[in-house]
C-alpha positions in Angstrom: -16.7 14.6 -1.2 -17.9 11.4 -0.6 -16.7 7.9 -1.1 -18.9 7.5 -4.9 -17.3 10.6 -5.9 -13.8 9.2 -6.3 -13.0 7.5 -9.6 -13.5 3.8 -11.1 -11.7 1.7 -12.9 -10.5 -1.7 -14.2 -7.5 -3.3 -16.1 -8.2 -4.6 -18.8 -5.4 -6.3 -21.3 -2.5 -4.2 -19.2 -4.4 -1.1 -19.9 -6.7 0.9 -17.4 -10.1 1.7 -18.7 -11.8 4.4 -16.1 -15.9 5.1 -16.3 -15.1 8.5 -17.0 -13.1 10.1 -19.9 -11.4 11.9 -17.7 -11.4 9.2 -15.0 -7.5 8.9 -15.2 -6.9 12.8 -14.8 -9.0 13.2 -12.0 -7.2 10.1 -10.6 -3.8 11.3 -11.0 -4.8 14.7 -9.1 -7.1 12.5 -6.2 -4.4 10.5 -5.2 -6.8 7.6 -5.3 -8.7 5.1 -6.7 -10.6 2.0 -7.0 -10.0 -0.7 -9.6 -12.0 -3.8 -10.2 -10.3 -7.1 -8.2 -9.2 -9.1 -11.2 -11.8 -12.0 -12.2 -10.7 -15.3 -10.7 -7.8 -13.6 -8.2 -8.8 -15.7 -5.0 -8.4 -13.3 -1.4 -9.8 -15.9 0.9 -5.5 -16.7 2.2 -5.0 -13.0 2.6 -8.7 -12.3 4.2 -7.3 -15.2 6.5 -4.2 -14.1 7.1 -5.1 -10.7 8.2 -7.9 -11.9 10.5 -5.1 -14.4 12.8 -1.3 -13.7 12.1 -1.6 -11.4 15.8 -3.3 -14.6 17.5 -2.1 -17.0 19.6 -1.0 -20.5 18.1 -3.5 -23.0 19.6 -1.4 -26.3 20.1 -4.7 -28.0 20.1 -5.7 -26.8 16.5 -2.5 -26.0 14.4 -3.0 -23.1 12.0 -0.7 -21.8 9.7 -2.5 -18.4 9.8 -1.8 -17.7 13.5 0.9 -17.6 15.8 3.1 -14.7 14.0 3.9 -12.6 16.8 6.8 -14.4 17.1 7.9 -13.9 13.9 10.0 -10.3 14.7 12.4 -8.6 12.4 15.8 -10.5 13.6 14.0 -14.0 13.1 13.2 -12.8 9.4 16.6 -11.3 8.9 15.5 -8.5 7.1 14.9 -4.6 8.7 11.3 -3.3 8.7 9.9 -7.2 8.3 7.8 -8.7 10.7 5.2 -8.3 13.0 5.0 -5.0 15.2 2.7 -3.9 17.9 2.4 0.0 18.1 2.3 1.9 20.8 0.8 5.4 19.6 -1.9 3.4 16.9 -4.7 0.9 17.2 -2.7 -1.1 14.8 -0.8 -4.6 15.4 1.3 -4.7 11.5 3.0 -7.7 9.7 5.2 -6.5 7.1 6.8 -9.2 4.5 9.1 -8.3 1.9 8.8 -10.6 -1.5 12.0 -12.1 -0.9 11.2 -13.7 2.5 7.3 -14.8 1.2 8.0 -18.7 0.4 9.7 -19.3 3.6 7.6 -17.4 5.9 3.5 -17.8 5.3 1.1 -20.4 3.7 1.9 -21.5 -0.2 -2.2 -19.8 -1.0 -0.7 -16.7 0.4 2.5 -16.7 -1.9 0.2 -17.1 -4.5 -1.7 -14.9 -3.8 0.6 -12.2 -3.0 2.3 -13.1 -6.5 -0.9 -12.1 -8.3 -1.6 -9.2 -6.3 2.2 -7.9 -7.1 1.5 -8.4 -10.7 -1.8 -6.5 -10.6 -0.1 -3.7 -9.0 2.9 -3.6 -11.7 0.6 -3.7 -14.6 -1.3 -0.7 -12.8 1.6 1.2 -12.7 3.0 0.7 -16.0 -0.7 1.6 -17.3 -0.5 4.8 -15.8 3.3 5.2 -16.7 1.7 5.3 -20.4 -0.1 8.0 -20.1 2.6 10.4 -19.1 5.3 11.9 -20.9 7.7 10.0 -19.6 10.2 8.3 -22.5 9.4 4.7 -22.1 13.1 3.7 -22.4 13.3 5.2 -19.2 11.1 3.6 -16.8 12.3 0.9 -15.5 15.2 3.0 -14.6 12.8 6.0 -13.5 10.9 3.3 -11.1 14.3 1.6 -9.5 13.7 -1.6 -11.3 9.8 -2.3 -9.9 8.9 -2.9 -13.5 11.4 -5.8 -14.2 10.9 -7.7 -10.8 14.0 -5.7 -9.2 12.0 -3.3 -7.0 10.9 -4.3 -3.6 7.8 -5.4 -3.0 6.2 -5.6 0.2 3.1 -7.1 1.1 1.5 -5.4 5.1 -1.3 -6.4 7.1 -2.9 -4.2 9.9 -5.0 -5.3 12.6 -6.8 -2.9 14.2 -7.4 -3.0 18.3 -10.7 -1.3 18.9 -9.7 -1.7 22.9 -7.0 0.7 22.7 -7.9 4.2 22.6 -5.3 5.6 20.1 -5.4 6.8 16.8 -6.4 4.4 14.2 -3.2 4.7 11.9 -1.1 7.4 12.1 -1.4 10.8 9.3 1.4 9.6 6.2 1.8 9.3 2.6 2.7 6.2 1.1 6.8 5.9 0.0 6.9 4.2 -3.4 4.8 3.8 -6.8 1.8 2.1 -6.5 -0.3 0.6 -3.4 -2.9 -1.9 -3.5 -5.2 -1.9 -0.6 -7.8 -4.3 0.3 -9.9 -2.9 3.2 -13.5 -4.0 4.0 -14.2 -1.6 6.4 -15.0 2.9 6.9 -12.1 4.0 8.7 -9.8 5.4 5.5 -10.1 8.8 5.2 -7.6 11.3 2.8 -6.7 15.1 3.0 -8.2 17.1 0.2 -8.3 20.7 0.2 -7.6 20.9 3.4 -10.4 18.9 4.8 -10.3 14.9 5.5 -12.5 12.8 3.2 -13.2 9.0 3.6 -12.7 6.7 1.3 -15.6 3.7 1.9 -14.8 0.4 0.6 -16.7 -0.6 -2.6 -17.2 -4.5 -2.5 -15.3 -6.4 -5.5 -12.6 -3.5 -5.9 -8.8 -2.6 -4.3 -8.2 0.9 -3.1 -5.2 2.1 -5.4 -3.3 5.1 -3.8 0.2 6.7 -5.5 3.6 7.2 -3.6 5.9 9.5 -2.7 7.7 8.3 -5.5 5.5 8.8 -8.5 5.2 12.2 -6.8 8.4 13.2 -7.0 9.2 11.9 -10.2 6.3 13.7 -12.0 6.5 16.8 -10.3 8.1 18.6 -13.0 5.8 17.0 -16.1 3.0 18.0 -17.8 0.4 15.3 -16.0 1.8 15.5 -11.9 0.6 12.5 -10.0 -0.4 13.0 -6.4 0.4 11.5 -3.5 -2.2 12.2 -0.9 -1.6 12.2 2.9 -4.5 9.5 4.5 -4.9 8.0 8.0 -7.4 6.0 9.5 -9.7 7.0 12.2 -10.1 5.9 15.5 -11.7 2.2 15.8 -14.3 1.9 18.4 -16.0 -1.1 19.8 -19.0 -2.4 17.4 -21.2 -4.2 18.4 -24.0 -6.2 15.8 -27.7 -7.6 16.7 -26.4 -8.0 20.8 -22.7 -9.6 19.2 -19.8 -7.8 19.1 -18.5 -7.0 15.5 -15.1 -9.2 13.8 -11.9 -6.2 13.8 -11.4 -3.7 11.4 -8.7 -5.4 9.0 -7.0 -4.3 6.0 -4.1 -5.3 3.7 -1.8 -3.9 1.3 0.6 -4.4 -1.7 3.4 -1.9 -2.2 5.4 -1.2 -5.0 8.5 0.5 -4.3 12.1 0.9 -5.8 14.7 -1.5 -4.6 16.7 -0.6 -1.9 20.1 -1.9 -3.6 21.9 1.1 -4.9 23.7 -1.3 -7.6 20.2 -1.2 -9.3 19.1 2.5 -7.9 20.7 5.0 -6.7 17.5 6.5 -5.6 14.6 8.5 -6.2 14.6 10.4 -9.7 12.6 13.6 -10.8 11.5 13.9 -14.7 12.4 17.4 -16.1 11.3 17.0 -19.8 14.6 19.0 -20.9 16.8 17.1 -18.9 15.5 13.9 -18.1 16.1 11.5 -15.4 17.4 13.9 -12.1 18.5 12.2 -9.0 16.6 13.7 -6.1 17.6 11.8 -3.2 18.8 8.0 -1.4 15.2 5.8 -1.6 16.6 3.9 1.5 17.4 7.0 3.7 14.2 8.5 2.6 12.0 5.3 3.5 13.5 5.2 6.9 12.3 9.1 7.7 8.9 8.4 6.0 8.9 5.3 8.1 10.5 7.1 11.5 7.7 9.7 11.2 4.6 8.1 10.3 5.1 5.6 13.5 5.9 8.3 15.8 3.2 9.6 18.6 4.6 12.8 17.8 4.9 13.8 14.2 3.7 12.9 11.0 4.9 10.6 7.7 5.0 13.2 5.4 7.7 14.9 3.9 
């Protein structure tokens, strides 16, 4: 299966028209999809972003787009925030949780990271619409990500073609919805037991479902996958005798909040008996996280 093969779509008025009739279906099952960038949403902060935060500031030349190294979790004040440099992946990682996003990165990147988290939402209440989930349950189904109570977390990766390492680690994602924005080969996804990649179409996102949708759909009559992916090994590219920029990529993640006062967790949909309580969201994003980070195991569950 090749990267054409997977399905295409775009939102359009809150609602997600695929090219094929049964684009949505065969989305739900893949995992995966891509989905036209909104007309007018502007990716040049975030492009920008992801290209510097892991560089040196130059005193000489201030930039607001470098220098975030120093930036760790304890100067954010928030767990899981921050930049990280990995040991077992090719990947340096910024991680930035929508609360900390005014104070932390450029205004063009608050903005931008606003729109992208409202893409995202109206993505996942489009597909919530098409399942047989009550609509009066939702919000409470998707630990308040539809009504600006979830956590939303916007993650750059950087990846070091120097190192010899894994590209990014074997994981699914935790929550809903992710929106990727990725340039470059290096994705791949496990289908059928065989890894697939997943090639970048210019002027789209890569959407890929959580853990979360997973689990609350497991039990209804349309399942939503969430598909283990990785990224390969980066190797040094080099480009008419000049060595090629980085592979880059960035995401948006919708996920449930992490305040039990407005979840208690993650919920599974039995059409008899509703909304079940499966397990804590915050105990179960720390294993997902624990795992996929480790040299030694994987972010699966």
């Amino acid at each position: 299966m090749r990267g054409w093969d997977w399905q295409k779509a775009e939102l359009r008025d809150g609602t997600l028209a695929f090219e094929r009739p049964d684009g949505l279906e065969r989305a739900l099952r893949d995992g995966f999809f891509f989905v036209a960038q909104p007309a007018g949403m502007d990716l040049s902060a975030g492009d920008r972003f992801a290209e510097g935060f892991y560089l040196p500031e130059r005193p000489d030349a201030p930039d607001p787009y470098r220098g975030y190294q120093r930036w760790a979790g304890e100067r954010i004040g928030g767990e899981h925030q921050g930049y990280y440099r990995r040991d077992a992946d090719q990947t340096e990682q910024f991680f930035l949780e929508s609360s900390h996003w005014e104070r932390v990165v450029p205004p063009a990147l608050v903005e931008q990271a606003v729109a992208m988290r409202k893409f995202a939402v109206d993505i996942l209440r489009s597909v919530l619409a098409r399942l047989d989930l009550p609509r009066e349950t939702w919000d409470e189904a998707t630990g308040g990500a539809l009504s600006s109570r979830g956590t939303y977390t916007l993650t750059f990766n950087h990846f070091r073609p120097e190192i010899r390492a894994r590209g990014l680690n074997i994981h699914k994602d935790s929550g809903w919805v992710t929106v990727l924005r990725s340039l470059e080969p290096g994705l791949e996804v496990e289908r059928d037991g065989a890894w697939h990649p997943i090639d970048p179409i210019p002027g789209t996102f890569i959407v890929n479902f959580g853990c979360a949708m997973e689990i609350l759909t497991r039990s209804s009559r349309m399942p939503v996958a969430a598909v283990a992916h990785r990224v390969v090994e980066q190797s040094k590219a080099w480009r008419g005798g000049t060595r090629r920029p980085d592979r880059f990529s960035y995401a948006l993640f919708v996920d449930s909040s992490l305040d039990e006062g407005v979840s208690p967790g993650l919920f599974r949909y039995q059409p008899e008996a509703g909304l079940l309580l499966e397990k804590s969201f915050g105990d179960f994003l720390e294993e997902i996280l624990r795992n996929t980070y480790r040299e030694d195991s994987t972010g699966l569950y």
